[in-house]
C-alpha positions as CSV (number, residue, x, y, z in Angstrom):
1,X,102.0,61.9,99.1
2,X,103.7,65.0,98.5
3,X,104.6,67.4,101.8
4,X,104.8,71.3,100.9
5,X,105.7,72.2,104.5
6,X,105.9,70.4,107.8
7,X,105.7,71.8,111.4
8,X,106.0,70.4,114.9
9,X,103.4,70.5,117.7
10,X,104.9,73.0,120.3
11,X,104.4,72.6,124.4
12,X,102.0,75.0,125.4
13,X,99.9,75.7,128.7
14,X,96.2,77.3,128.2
15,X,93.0,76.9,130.2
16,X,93.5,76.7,134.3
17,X,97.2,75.1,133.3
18,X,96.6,72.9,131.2
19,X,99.3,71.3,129.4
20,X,98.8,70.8,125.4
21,X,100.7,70.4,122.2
22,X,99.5,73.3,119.6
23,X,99.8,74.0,116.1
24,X,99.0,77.4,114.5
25,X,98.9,80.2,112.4
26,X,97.2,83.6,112.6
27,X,99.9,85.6,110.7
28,X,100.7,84.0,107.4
29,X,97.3,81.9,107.0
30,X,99.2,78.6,106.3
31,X,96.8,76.3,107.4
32,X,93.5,78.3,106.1
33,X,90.6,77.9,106.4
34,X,92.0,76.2,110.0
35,X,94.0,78.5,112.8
36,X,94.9,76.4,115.0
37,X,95.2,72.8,116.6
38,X,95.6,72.4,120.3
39,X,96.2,68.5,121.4
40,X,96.1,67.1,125.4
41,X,97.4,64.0,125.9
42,X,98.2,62.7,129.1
43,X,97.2,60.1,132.0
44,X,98.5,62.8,134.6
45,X,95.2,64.4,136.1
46,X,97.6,67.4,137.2
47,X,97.9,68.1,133.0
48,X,94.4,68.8,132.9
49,X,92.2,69.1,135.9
50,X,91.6,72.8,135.7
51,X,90.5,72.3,133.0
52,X,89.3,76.1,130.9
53,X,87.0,77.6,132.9
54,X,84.3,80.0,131.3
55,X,85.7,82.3,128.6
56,X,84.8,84.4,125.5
57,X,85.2,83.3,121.7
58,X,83.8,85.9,118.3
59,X,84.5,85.2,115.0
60,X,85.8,81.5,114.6
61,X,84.5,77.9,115.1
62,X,85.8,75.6,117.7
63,X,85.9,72.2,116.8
64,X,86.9,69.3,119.8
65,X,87.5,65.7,119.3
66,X,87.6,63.3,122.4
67,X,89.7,60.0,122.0
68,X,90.4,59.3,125.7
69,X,88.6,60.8,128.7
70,X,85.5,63.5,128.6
71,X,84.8,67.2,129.2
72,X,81.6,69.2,130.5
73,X,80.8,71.8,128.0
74,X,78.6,74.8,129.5
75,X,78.1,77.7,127.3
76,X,75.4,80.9,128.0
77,X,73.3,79.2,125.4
78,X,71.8,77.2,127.8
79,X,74.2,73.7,126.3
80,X,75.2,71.4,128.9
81,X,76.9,68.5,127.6
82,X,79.2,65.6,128.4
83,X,81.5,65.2,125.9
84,X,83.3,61.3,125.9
85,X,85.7,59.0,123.6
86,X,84.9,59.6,119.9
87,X,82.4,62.8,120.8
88,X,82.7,65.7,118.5
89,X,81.5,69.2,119.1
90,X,80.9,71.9,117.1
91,X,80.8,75.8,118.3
92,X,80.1,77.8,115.0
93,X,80.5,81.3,117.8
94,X,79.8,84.0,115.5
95,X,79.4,87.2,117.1
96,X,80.2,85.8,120.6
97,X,80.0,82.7,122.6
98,X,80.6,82.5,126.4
99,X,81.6,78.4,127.1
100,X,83.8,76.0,129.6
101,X,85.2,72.8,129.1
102,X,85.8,71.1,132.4
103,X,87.2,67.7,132.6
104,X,84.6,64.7,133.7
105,X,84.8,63.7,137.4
106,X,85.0,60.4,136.0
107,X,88.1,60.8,133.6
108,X,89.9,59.1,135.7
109,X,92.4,56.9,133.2
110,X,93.8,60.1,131.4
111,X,92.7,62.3,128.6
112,X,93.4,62.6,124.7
113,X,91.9,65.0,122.9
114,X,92.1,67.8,120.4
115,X,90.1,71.3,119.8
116,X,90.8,72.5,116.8
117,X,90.0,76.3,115.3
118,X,88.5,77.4,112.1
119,X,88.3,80.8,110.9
120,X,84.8,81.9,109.7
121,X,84.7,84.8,106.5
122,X,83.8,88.1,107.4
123,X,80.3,87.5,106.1
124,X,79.3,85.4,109.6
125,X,81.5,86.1,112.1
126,X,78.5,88.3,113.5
127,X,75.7,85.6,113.1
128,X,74.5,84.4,115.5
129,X,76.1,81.4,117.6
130,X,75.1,77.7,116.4
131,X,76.5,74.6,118.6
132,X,76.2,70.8,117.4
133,X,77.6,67.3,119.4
134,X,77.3,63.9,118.5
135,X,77.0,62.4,122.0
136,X,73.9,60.7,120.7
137,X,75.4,59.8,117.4
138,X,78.0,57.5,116.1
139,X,79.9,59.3,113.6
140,X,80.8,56.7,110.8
141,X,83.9,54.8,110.2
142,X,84.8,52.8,107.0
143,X,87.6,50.4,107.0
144,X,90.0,48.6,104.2
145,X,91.4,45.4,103.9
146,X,95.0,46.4,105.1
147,X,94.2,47.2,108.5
148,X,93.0,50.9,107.9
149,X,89.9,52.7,110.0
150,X,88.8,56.4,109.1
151,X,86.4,58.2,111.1
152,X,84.8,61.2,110.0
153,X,84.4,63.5,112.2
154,X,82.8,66.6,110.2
155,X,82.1,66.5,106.5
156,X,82.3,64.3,103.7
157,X,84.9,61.6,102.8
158,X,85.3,58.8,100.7
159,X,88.0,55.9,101.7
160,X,89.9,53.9,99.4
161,X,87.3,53.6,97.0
162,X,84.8,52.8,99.0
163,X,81.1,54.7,99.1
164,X,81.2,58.2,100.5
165,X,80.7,58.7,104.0
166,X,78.9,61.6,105.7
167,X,79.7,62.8,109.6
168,X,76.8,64.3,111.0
169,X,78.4,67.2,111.6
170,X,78.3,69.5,108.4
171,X,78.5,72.8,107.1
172,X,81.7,74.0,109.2
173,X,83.5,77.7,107.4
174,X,85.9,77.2,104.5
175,X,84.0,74.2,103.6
176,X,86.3,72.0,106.3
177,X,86.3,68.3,106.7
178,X,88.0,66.7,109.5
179,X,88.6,63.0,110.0
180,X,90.6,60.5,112.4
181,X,92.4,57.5,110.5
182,X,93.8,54.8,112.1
183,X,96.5,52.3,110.9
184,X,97.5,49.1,112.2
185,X,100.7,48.0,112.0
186,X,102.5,48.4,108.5
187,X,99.2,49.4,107.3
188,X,98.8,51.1,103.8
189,X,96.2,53.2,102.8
190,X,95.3,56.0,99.7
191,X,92.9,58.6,99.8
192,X,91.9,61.2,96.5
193,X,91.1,65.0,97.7
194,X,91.3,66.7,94.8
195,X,87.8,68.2,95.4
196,X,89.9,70.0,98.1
197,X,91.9,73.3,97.9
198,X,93.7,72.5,101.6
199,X,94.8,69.1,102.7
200,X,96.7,69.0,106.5
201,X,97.8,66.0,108.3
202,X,98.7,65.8,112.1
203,X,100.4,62.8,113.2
204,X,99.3,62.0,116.9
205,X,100.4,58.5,117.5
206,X,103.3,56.0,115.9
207,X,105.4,56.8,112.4
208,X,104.3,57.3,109.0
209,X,106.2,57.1,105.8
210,X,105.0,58.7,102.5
211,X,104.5,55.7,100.2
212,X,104.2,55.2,96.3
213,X,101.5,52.7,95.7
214,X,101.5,50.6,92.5
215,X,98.8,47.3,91.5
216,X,101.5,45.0,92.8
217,X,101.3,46.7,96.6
218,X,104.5,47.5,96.5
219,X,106.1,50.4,98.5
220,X,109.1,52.6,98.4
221,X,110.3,49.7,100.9
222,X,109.9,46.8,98.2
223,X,111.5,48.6,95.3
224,X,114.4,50.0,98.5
225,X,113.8,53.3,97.5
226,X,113.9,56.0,100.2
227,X,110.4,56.1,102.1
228,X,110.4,59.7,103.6
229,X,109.6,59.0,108.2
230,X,107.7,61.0,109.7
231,X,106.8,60.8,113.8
232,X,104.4,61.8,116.4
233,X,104.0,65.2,117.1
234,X,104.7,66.5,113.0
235,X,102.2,68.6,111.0
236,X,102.3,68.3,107.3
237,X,100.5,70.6,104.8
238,X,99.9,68.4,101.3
239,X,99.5,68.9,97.6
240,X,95.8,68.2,97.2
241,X,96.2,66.9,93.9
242,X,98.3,64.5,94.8
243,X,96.8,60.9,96.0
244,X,97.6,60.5,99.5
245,X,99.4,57.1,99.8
246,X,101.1,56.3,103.0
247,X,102.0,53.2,105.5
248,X,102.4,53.5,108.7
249,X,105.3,52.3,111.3
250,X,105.7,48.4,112.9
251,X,103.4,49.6,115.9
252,X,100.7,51.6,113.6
253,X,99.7,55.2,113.6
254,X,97.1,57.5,114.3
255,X,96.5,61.2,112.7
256,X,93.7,63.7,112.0
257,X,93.2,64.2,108.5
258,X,91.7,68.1,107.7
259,X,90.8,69.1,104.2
260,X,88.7,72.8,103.2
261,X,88.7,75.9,101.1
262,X,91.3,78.7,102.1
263,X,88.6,81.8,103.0
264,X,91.9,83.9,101.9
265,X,90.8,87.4,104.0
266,X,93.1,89.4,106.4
267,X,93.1,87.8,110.3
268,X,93.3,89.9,113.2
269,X,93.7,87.9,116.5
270,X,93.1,88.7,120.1
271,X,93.3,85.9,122.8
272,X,89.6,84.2,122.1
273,X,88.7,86.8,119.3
274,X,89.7,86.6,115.4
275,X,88.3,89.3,113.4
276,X,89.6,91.0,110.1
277,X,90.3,94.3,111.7
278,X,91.8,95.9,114.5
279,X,88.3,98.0,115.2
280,X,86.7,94.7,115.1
281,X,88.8,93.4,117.9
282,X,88.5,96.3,120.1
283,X,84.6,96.1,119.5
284,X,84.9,92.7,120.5
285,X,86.6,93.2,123.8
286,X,84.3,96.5,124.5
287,X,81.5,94.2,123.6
288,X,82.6,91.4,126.2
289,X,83.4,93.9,129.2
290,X,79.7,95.4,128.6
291,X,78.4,92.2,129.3
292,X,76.9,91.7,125.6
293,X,78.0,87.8,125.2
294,X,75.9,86.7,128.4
295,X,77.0,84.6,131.3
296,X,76.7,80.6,131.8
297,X,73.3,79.8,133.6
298,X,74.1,78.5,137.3
């Protein structure tokens, strides 16, 4: 694989303090069509039991991703959810969305998860708000012979060259696809995104090294060539027209794979609110204090 930049997750505190890793962007539109990645990973209650209380969003799409633990989504739409291990959920808000995410009384052995951003083009950030979850249905994983899993989460993907796979989750802005792939120990894997303008890659769990793969199997370790290392916590942007061949570490690796179309239009960002102008924002925040995005139903 080829890396054009790289970036680590940064300690952060959002919500009712809650402690996260986050990775973004609203200045210089690296990682467009996404803004941002926020990760919570801990089996300390105290990292997490506020969880975020209710709170306005205009003009993107939140995206989370539960690995360990659960939340209660509420939002003023009337959704009331329980988001678990391997539950996606998709908040297209549009022109406003009033929500909380609270962890589960029951999460009770820690909590992994990720919520991840994606700006929406000027077009629809004033549609109306669309929501989506898959705790009723098993998003789809395909696996290889060398000890490799991929989940998708939203869009479609196709696995060393294996059928195509389709989440149930489709249609987010910018065309993005998001995915969880999971490596065993020392296992290889390849993917071809070509069809993409974006590629990211965030490394949650174990080491990766960027591989070249030839019909023998072998790797920049067989022909002792320098394999580039990369650990937990790293986010790497990649050539999309480069095939993604990696390996992970002795004790295996997990990372979120996200691939779309950069939507390439100015960002303005306010707290819960990305819009394209500074009048926008200040419409959005006159908009909230008026009481125009609703209120959670008791």
């Amino acid at each position: 694989m080829k890396v054009l930049s790289q970036f680590s997750a940064r300690p952060a505190m959002d919500g009712d303090g809650v402690n996260i890793r986050r990775v973004a962007d609203f200045t210089n539109t690296k990682f467009d069509p996404f803004l941002m990645m926020d990760e919570i990973k801990s089996d300390d209650e105290q990292d997490f039991i506020g969880g975020f209380p209710p709170h306005p969003h205009r003009g993107i799409e939140t995206f989370t991703y539960i690995r360990k633990g659960g939340f209660e989504h509420r939002d003023h739409l009337g959704n009331v959810k329980a988001i678990r291990a391997k539950d996606v959920q998709w908040m297209s808000t549009g022109s406003g969305v009033i929500h909380s995410e609270m962890p589960l009384a029951d999460t009770d052995e820690g909590l992994h998860g990720f919520q991840i951003w994606v700006n929406m083009p000027a077009k629809d950030k004033m549609r109306p708000a669309r929501y989506q979850d898959t705790s009723e249905t098993l998003n789809p994983e395909v696996s290889n012979n060398t000890g490799a899993t991929l989940r998708a989460l939203a869009g479609d993907w196709e696995f060393s060259g294996q059928e195509k796979i389709s989440a149930p989750i489709q249609g987010l802005a910018g065309g993005a696809a998001i995915a969880d792939l999971d490596l065993g120990p020392d296992a290889i894997t390849e993917l071809v995104l070509k069809q993409h303008d974006f590629v990211g890659l965030y490394l949650y769990q174990g080491t990766l090294s960027s591989t070249h793969i030839n019909t023998g199997k072998n790797t920049d370790r067989d022909n002792n060539k320098e394999a580039k290392q990369y650990i937990e916590g790293q986010y790497l942007i990649l050539d999309s027209q480069t095939l993604l061949q990696m390996q992970a570490g002795s004790d295996g690796a997990g990372l979120l794979l996200f691939a779309g179309k950069p939507i390439k239009e100015d960002i303005v960002h306010m707290g819960p609110f990305v819009m394209n102008t500074q009048a926008e924002i200040q419409q959005a925040v006159e908009d909230y204090q008026a009481g125009h995005f609703g209120e959670i139903p008791a």
